[in-house]
Structures are given as C-alpha cells and as structure tokens.
C-alpha positions, 0 to 999 in steps of 0.5 A: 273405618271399615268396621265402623260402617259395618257395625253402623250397617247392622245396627242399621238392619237390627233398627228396621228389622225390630221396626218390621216385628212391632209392625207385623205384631201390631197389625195381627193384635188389630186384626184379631180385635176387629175379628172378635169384635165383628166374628163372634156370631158367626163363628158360634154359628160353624162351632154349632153346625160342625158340632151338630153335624158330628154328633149326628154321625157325619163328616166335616171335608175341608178345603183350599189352596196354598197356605189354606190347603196346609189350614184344611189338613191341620184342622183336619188333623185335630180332628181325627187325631187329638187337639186338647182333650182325649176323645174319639177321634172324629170325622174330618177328611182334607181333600188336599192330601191325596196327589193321585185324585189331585193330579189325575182330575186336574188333567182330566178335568181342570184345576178348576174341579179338583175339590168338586169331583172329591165332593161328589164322590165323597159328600153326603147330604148333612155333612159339613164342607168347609172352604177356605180362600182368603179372596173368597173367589178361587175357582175350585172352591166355589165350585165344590162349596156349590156342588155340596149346596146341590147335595144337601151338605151345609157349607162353611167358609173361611174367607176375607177381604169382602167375602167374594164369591162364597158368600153366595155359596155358604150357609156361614161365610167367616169374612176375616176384616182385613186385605192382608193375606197373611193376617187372614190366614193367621185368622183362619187358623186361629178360628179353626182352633176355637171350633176344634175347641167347641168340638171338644167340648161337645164330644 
C-alpha cells in the first residue's frame, strides 16, 4: 500500500511539475511575440546608437542589480571578448564587476550612487550607457542614466512593466510588455543578443 501511494504521489508531482514547464513555456513564447510585435523600432533604434557610438570610437557602460547586474556583464562580455563572428574586440565596461568601487562608494556615499560616481568618472560625452532594471525605477540607475544625460552620453534602457522612471531619463527606453520579472529578463538578455548581432554586422 504504502508503495502505491508513493508512486501516486510522484506522479502526482511529475503531473504538476510538466504543468508548471507548459506553463512558464508558454508564457516566454507570449512574451517574446508581444515583444516583437511592439519592440522592434525600438530596439533598431540602440542597434543604431550603439553601433554608431562604437564606430565613432567610443564605449558602451552597462548597468544594473541583480539578475540585470549578471545581463550587464555579459553583454559586456560579447563585446569586448567574441559573440558570433571573429573581430576586434570592442569597447564595452560592466560597472558591476569591480567590488572595491562598488563597496567603497556604497559606504561613502550611498547605494543609491553606486552606478553614477563610476559615470563620472568613467563617461565621456557620446558614449552610450545603458541601464538595465526590470521595474525601471531603481534608484542607482536613475541616477547614473541622469548624470550621462548631463555629460552628453545617449542613454539606453532595458526596462519593463510601464517603464517607470527611465523613461524620463533615456534617449530609447525598451519597455518589455510584461510584470513578470523573469519573463523581463529573459527579454532583456534576448535583445542584448540582437544588439551584439547588429554590432557585428557593422564591425
């Protein structure tokens, strides 16, 4: 008996674990048709920017918290290593790598400033910044997307839900169509992939 309900008890999990996998499927391909749907102007738009920025000879920064931290270094990371084709290497720096600027001006300074005192030291008018935040309102983002606004920089952000505050604060906010934080980030990496692609093409 006992192995009867233990064997009804796994196939219990297996039923609502292929449920759960249909499910989270389903809502990715929904996302990513919406997505196309409503993003592809805009993503042009930074395939544009970040490859005029770079032909020009400036650098692309990158930044965010989190799951968005881990998206800004590996964007980065097809940059300046290799994503499809073999080229240069090219001009990209994650501000969410180095722990000794992240620590030292989050106690000096504030959280809140972690991303904007490596923007002014680092930024030059041209370059491209690009914030990544899935609510589009965390604080230390704003911030740095607004100091590169000040410097001259053109500013890229990789949002959701409604946007939020970036949209005040970036020259192409890509607002992913979705609440779900895991179906925004599977997004944001998917069109950090397309610009790798169109930067390229273009290098």
């Amino acid at each position: 008996m006992s192995i009867l309900i233990g064997l009804q008890h796994t196939n219990t999990r297996y039923l609502i674990m292929i449920e759960t996998i249909n499910n989270e499927f389903n809502e990715h391909i929904l996302t990513a048709q919406t997505s196309l749907s409503l993003l592809k102007d805009k993503i042009n738009e930074a395939c544009e920017i970040i490859t005029n920025c770079i032909k020009n000879g400036n650098k692309v920064l990158l930044f965010g918290n989190g799951g968005s931290a881990g998206d800004a270094q590996h964007i980065a990371a097809e940059f300046t290593g290799r994503f499809v084709k073999e080229r240069r290497s090219l001009p990209a720096i994650a501000l969410t790598t180095d722990t000794s600027a992240l620590t030292a001006i989050g106690n000096d300074y504030g959280f809140d400033r972690i991303f904007e005192r490596q923007v002014e030291g680092l930024a030059a008018k041209a370059d491209v910044l690009v914030g990544i935040s899935t609510s589009g309102n965390s604080a230390n983002v704003i911030k740095a997307l607004s100091l590169g606004q000040q410097i001259g920089c053109m500013t890229i952000g990789l949002s959701g839900n409604t946007g939020g505050q970036m949209n005040e604060h970036c020259n192409v906010n890509i607002v992913v169509p979705s609440t779900v934080t895991a179906r925004i980030q599977e997004m944001h990496i998917l069109i950090g992939h397309i610009i790798c692609t169109a930067v390229d093409l273009n290098n």
